[in-house]
C-alpha positions in Angstrom: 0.0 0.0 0.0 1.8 3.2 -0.8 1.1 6.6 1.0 0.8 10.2 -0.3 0.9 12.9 2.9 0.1 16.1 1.1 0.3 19.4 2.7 -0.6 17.8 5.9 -0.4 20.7 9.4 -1.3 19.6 12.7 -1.9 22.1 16.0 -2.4 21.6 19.1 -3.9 25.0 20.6 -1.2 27.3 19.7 1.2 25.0 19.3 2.0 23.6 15.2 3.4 20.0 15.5 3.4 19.7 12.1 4.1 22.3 9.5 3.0 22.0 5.5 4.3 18.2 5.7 4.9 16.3 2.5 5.7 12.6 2.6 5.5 9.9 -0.1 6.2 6.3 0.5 6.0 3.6 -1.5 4.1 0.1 -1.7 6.2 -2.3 0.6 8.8 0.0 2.1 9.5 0.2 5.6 10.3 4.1 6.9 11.6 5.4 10.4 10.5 8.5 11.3 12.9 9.9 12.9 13.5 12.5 15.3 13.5 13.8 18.9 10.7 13.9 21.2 8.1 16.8 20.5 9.4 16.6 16.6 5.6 15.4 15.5 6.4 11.8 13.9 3.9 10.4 16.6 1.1 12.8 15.6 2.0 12.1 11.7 1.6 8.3 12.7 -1.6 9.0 14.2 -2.8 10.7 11.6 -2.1 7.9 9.2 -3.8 5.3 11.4 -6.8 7.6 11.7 -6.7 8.3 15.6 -6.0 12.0 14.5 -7.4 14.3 12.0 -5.1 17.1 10.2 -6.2 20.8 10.5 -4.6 20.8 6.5 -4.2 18.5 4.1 -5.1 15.6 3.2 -3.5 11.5 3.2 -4.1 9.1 0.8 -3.5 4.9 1.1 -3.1 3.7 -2.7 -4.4 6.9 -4.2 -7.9 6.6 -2.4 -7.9 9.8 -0.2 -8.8 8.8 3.6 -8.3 12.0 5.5 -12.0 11.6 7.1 -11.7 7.9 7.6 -11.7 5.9 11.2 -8.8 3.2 11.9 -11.2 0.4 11.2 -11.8 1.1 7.8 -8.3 2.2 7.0 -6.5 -1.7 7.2 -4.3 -1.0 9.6 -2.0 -2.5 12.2 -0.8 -0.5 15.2 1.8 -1.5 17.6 2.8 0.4 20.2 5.5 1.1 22.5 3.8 -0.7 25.5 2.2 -3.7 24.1 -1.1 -3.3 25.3 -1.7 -6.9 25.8 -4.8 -8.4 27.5 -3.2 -9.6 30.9 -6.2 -11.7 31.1 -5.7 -14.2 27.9 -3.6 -16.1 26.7 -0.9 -15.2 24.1 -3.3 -17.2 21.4 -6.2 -15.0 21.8 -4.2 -11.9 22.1 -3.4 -12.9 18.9 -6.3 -13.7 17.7 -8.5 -11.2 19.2 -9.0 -9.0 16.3 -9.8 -11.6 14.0 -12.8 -12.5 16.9 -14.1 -9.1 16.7 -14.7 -8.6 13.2 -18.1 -8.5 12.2 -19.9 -12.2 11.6 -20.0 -11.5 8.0 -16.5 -11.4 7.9 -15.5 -13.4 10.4 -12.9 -16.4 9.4 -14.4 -20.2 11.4 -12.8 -20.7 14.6 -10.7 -23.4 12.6 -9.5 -20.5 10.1 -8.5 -18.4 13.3 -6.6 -21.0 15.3 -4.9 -21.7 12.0 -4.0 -18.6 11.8 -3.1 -17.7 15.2 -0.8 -21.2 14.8 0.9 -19.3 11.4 1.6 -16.1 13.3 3.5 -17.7 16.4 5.4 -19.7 14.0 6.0 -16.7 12.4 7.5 -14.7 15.3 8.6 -18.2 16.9 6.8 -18.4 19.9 4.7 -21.7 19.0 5.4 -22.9 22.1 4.1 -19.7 24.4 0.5 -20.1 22.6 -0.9 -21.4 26.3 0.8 -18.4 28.3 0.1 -15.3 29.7 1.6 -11.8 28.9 2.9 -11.6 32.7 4.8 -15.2 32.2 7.0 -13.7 28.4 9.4 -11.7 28.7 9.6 -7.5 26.8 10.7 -8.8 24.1 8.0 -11.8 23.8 5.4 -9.3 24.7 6.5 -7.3 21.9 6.4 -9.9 19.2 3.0 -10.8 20.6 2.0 -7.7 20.2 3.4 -7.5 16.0 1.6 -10.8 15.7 -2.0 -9.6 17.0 -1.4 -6.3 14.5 -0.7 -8.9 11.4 -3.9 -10.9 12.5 -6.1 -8.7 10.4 -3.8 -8.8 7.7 -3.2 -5.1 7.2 -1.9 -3.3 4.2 -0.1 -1.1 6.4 1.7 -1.4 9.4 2.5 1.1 12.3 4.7 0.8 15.0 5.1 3.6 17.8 8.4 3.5 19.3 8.2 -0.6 19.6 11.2 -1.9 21.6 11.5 1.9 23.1 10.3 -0.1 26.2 13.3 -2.6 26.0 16.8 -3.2 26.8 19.4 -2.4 24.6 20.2 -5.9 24.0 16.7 -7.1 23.5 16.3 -4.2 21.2 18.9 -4.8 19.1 18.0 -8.1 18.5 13.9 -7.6 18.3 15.0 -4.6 15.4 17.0 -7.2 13.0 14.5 -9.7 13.9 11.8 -7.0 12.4 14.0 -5.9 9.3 14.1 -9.8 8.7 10.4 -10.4 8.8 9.3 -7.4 6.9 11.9 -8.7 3.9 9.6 -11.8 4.1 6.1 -10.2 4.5 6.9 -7.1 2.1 4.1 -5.0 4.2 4.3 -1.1 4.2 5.5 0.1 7.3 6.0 2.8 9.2 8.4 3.1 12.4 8.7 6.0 15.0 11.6 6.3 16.9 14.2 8.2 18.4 16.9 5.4 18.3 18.9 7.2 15.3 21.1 3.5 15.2 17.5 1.9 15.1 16.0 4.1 11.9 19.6 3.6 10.6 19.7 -0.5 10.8 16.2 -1.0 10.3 14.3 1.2 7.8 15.0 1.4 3.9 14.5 4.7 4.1 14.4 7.7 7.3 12.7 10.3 7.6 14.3 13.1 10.0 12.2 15.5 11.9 12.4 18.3 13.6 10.0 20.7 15.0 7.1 19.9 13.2 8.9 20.0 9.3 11.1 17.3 7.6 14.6 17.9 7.5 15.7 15.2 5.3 14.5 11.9 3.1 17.1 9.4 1.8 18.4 6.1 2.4 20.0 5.4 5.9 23.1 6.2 3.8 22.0 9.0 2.3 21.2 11.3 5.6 24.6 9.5 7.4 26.9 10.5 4.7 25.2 13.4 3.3 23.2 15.2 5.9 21.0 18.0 4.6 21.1 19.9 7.7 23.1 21.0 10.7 20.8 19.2 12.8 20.7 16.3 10.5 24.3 16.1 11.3 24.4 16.3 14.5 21.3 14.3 15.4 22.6 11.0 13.6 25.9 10.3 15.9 28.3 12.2 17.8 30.1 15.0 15.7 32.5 17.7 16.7 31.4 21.5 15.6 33.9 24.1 14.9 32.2 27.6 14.6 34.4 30.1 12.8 35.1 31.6 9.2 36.0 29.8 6.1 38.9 31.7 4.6 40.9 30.6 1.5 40.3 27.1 2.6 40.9 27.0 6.0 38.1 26.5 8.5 38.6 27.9 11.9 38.6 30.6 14.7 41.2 32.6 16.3 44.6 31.4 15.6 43.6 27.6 14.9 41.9 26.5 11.9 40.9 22.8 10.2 41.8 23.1 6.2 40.1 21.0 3.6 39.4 20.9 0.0 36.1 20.9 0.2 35.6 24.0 1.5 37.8 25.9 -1.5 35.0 27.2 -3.1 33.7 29.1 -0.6 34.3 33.0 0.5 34.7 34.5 4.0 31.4 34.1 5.7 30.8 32.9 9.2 30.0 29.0 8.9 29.9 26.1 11.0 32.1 23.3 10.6 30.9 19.3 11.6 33.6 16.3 11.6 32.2 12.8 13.1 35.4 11.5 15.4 36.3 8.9 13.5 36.9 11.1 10.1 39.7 13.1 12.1 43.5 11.4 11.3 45.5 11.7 14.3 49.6 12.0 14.0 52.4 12.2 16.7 54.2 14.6 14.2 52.9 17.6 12.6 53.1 16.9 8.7 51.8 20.2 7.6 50.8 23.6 8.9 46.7 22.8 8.6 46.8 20.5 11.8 45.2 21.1 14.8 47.3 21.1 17.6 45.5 19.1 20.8 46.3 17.1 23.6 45.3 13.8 24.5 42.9 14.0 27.7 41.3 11.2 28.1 41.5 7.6 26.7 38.2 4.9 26.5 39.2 1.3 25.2 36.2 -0.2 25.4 34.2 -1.5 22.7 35.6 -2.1 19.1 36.4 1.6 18.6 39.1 3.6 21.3 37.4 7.2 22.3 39.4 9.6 22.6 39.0 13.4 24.6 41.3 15.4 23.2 41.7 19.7 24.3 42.5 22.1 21.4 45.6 23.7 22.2 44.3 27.4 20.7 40.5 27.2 22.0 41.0 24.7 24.8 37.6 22.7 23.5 37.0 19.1 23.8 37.6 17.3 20.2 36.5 13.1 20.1 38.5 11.0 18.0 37.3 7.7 17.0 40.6 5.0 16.8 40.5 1.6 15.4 42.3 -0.6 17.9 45.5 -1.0 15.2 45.8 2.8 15.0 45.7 3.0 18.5 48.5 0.6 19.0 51.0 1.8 16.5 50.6 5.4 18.3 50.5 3.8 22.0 49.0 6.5 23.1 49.2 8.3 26.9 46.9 11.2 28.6 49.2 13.8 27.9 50.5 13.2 24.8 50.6 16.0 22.0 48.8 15.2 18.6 48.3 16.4 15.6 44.7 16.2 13.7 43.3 16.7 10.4 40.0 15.7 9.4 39.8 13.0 6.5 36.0 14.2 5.8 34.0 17.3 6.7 30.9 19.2 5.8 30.6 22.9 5.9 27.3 24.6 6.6 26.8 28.5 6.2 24.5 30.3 9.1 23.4 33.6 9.4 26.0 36.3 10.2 24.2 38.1 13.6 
């Protein structure tokens, strides 16, 4: 089922959560909205299920406009961040609850619905927890309950509100490629909310980056990593270091200190902002040429499959992270103390007003 948002604004009171949005998605793709909390990619969600109605604009499901239609006659499945499971029955009829609902007319046999309760916990392999009760599974067997009940009805179109935001991070890691796997298999359109940039990042085919009510960027999890359209973009998706200055004859920087690139050649004195993720700065014992930063090594984290470094600018005294692999950190054997020399391998250069 593809989607068409058009021109879609959303208040609450006084208060716009979403601004003139535009959003297309096609049949069988699975998009993260992304952003942080307040951004408006609930309320959008919402508004595509049917449990809210835009101010402006209108939505249309495979080119049939629904803007005035309920949930129930939109074919949709909603999960949500906390599971909302009957406590009282068993994980079988959780799952097969809205299949019992459904008007007799359209009601599958009680053979048809076991059947395909028995399908669905195959499907998200908990056959065996059919006879238990939510309080006996575990979050991240609620949760698949939960996915299971939504497909029940066989939707064209799948929601899920921040699903494993309830989670550990372990559980969640694993519950998110566990998802990416299943909708490879099922080929539903779906829709995820979250604020788990690694999440959107792992999971979706495309993300969609909010912030305050308007979209700040579309592409391919690759796309808005590499290629952010944004400041906030930028720094929203991973850590980054900013260096606020001028960008003069190539040279990006404040004071005496500056970061040269050739990507920034083209561009004139005007005040800009400079963003470099840690692990595009190269670090050297030795300065090998006068664009280096000069810095001193802080503090050291080894944990993980990447070193963290904490490094203080020798001209601004601010704190610059560096990303190591583990070989780079052994051939430079490293102490707190040490003086270093960095230059970044990849930057991006954004102008901002002059006030």
């Amino acid at each position: 089922m593809s989607i068409q948002v058009d021109h879609v604004t959303k208040r609450f009171g006084t208060f716009t959560v979403l601004n003139d949005v535009n959003l297309h998605v096609q049949s069988g793709e699975l998009i993260a909205l992304l952003g942080p909390s307040g951004c408006g990619k609930t309320t959008l969600l919402r508004i595509l299920a049917g449990l809210e109605r835009p101010d402006q604009g209108r939505i249309f499901l495979q080119g049939a406009e629904v803007t005035n239609q309920r949930i129930t006659e939109r074919q949709v499945g909603f999960v949500f961040q906390h599971y909302a499971l009957f406590r009282h029955m068993t994980v079988a009829d959780n799952v097969a609850f809205g299949l019992t609902v459904k008007p007799r007319a359209q009601r599958p046999s009680a053979a048809r619905i076991q059947e395909k309760v028995r399908e669905l916990l195959t499907l998200v392999q908990l056959q065996a927890m059919a006879d238990r009760y939510p309080s006996q599974l575990s979050g991240g067997q609620r949760q698949r309950v939960a996915l299971a009940r939504a497909l029940a009805v066989e939707p064209k179109l799948l929601l899920l509100d921040e699903p494993f935001g309830a989670l550990d991070a372990k559980v969640r890691k694993e519950l998110r490629r566990w998802l990416r796997r299943l909708h490879d298999e099922l080929h539903i359109t779906g829709i995820l909310v979250t604020h788990d940039q690694e999440e959107a990042l792992e999971v979706a085919d495309r993300v969609v980056v909010m912030h305050q009510g308007n979209i700040e960027q579309i592409g391919t999890p690759d796309e808005v990593y590499e290629n952010p359209a944004t400041p906030f973009v930028y720094q929203f998706l991973g850590d980054v270091n900013v260096f606020h200055g001028r960008v003069s004859h190539g040279h990006v920087g404040k004071a005496e200190h500056h970061i040269a690139s050739s990507e920034v050649e083209s561009l004139s004195d005007e005040h800009e902002v400079t963003f470099v993720r840690p692990h595009d700065l190269e670090l050297s014992l030795d300065r090998t040429t006068p664009a280096q930063l000069e810095a001193t090594v802080q503090f050291i984290n080894g944990a993980g499959a990447r070193v963290h470094l904490e490094l203080e600018s020798k001209d601004s005294a601010e704190m610059i992270a560096v990303e190591l692999t583990r070989e780079r950190y052994r051939e430079l054997k490293l102490q707190p103390g040490d003086v270093v020399f960095l230059y970044p391998k990849q930057l991006q250069v954004f102008r901002v007003p002059t006030t």
